[in-house]
N, C-alpha and C positions, 0 to 999 in steps of 0.2 A: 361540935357545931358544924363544923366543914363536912365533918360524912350525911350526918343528916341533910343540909342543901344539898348533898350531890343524890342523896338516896330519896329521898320523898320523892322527888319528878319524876327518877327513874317506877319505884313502887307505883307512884300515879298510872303510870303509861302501862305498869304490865298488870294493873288492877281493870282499866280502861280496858285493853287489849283483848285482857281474858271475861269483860264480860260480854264484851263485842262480838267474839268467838260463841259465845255462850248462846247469843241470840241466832248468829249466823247458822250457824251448824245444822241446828234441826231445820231450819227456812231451806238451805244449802242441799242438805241429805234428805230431810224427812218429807218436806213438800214439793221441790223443784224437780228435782228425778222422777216421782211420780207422775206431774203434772205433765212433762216433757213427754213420759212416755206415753201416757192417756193421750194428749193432744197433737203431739207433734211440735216439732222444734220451733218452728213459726210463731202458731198460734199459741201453744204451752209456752213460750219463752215470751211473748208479747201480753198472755197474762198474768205472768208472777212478775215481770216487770212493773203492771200496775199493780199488782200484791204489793211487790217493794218497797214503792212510795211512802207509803202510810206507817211501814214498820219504820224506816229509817227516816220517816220524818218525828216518830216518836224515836226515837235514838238521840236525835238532836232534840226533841224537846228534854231530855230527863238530863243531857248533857247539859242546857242552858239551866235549868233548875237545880243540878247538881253544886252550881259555884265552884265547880274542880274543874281543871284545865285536863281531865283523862283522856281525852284525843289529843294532845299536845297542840291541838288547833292555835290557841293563844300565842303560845312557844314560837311556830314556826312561822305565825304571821311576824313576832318580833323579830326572828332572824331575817326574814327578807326584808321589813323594813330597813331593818341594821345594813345590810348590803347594800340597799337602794341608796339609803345614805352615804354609804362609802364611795361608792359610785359616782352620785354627784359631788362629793368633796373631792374625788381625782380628778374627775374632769373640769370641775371649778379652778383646780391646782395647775390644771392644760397637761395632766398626765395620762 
């Protein structure tokens, strides 16, 4: 039971990871180098900027549909909550 809690989050993150990568890569290598070079750094980088948008706004939709925390996004808002609290309980303490 203990390996499992520690292994599922971690598996989550590098199922997440990799298929983040997955998307990335071709966008990364297969369209933005192209584009860069056709256009120029300016205007080729100011329009796969707006390319961007719409992939990585669908990124986060399939993440919100997913019901899995695979960007740890969940995770690390509860750790700085966690700390935030900490925070104001020392200094509530006058530490």
């Amino acid at each position: 039971m203990q390996v499992r809690h520690f292994l599922e989050p971690l598996l989550t993150l590098v199922a997440g990871l990799a298929m983040k990568r997955a998307i990335n890569w071709p966008f990364d290598v297969g369209l933005y180098l192209p584009v860069i070079v056709w256009l120029g750094p300016v205007w080729g980088g100011l329009l796969m900027a707006v390319v961007s948008v719409p992939l990585n706004l669908l990124v986060l939709r399939a993440y919100d549909r997913s019901q899995r925390d695979w960007l740890m996004i969940e995770r690390v808002k509860s750790v700085i909550e966690a700390i935030q609290i900490w925070f104001l309980e020392e200094e509530e303490a006058g530490g």
